[in-house]
C-alpha positions as CSV (number, residue, x, y, z in Angstrom):
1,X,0.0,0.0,0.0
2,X,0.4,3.7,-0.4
3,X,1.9,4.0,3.5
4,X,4.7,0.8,2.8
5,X,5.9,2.8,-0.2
6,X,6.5,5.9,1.4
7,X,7.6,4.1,4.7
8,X,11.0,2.9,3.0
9,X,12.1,5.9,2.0
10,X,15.8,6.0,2.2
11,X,16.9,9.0,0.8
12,X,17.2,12.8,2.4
13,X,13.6,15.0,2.2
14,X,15.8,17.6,0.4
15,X,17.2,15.4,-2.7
16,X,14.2,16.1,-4.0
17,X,11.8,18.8,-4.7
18,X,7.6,18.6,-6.0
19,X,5.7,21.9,-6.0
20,X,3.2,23.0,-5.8
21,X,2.3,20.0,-3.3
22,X,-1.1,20.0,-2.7
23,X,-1.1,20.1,-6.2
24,X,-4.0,20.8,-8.8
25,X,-2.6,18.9,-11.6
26,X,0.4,20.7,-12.3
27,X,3.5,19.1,-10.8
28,X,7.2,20.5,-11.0
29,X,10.0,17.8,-9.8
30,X,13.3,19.1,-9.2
31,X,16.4,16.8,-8.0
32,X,19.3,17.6,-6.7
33,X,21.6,13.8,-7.9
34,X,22.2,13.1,-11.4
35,X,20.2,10.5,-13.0
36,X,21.7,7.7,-15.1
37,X,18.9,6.0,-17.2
38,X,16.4,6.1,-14.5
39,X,12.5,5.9,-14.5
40,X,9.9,8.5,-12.7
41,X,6.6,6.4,-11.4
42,X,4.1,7.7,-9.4
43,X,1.9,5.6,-7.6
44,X,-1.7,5.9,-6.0
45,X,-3.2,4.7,-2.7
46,X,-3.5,1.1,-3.6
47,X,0.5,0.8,-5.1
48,X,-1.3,0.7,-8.3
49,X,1.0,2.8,-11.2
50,X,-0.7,5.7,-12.4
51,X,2.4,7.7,-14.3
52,X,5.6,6.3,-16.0
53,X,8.2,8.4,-17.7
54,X,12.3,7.4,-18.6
55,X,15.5,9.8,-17.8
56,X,18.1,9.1,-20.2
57,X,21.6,10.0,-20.0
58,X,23.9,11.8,-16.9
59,X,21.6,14.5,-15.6
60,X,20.0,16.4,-13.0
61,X,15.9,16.4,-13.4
62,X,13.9,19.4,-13.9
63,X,10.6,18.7,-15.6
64,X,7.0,19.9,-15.3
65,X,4.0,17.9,-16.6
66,X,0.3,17.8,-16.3
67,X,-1.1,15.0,-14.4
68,X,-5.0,14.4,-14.9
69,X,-5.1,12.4,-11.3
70,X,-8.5,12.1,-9.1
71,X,-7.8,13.6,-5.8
72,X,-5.8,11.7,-3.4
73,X,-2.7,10.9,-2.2
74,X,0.3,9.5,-4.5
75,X,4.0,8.2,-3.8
76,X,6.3,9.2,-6.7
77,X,9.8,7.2,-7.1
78,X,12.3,8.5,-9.1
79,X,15.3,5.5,-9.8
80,X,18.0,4.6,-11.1
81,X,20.8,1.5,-10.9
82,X,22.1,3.7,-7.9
83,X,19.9,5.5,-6.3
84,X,16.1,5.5,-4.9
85,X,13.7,8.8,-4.1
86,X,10.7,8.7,-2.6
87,X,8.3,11.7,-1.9
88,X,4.8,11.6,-1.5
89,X,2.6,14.0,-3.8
90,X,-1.1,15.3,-2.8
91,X,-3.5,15.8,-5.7
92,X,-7.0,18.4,-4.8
């Protein structure tokens, strides 16, 4: 479930960076680590994948996208061969 997810977070609160969070729909994710061919999922209440996306190459993330979620809670996880983030993301 939703809490499990979030519960083995391993990595520092400020590796990572969502805003607005509450969100609307509109979701910036900012990282602070470089990102080797990793993968962006977020996750709703019930672990089920909602949102998939692949990093490619040696770099820092700054992206913004539109997410057409129902209200809720979500967990996103950003991840690559070397590293795991976790950060939960509230949807209005």
């Amino acid at each position: 479930n939703l809490d499990a997810l979030i519960k083995h977070d391993v990595t520092n609160e400020k590796s990572i960076l969502i805003y607005p969070n509450p969100s609307f729909g509109f979701v910036t994710i900012s990282i602070n680590q470089k990102i080797q061919d990793g993968v962006c999922q977020i996750f709703d209440a019930t672990g089920r994948l909602v949102y998939s996306s692949e990093f490619k190459n040696d770099t820092k993330i700054f992206t913004e996208f539109e997410l057409e979620l129902t209200p809720g809670i979500y967990s996103i996880l950003i991840k690559d061969q070397n590293l795991s983030l976790r950060k939960k993301l509230i949807v209005e």
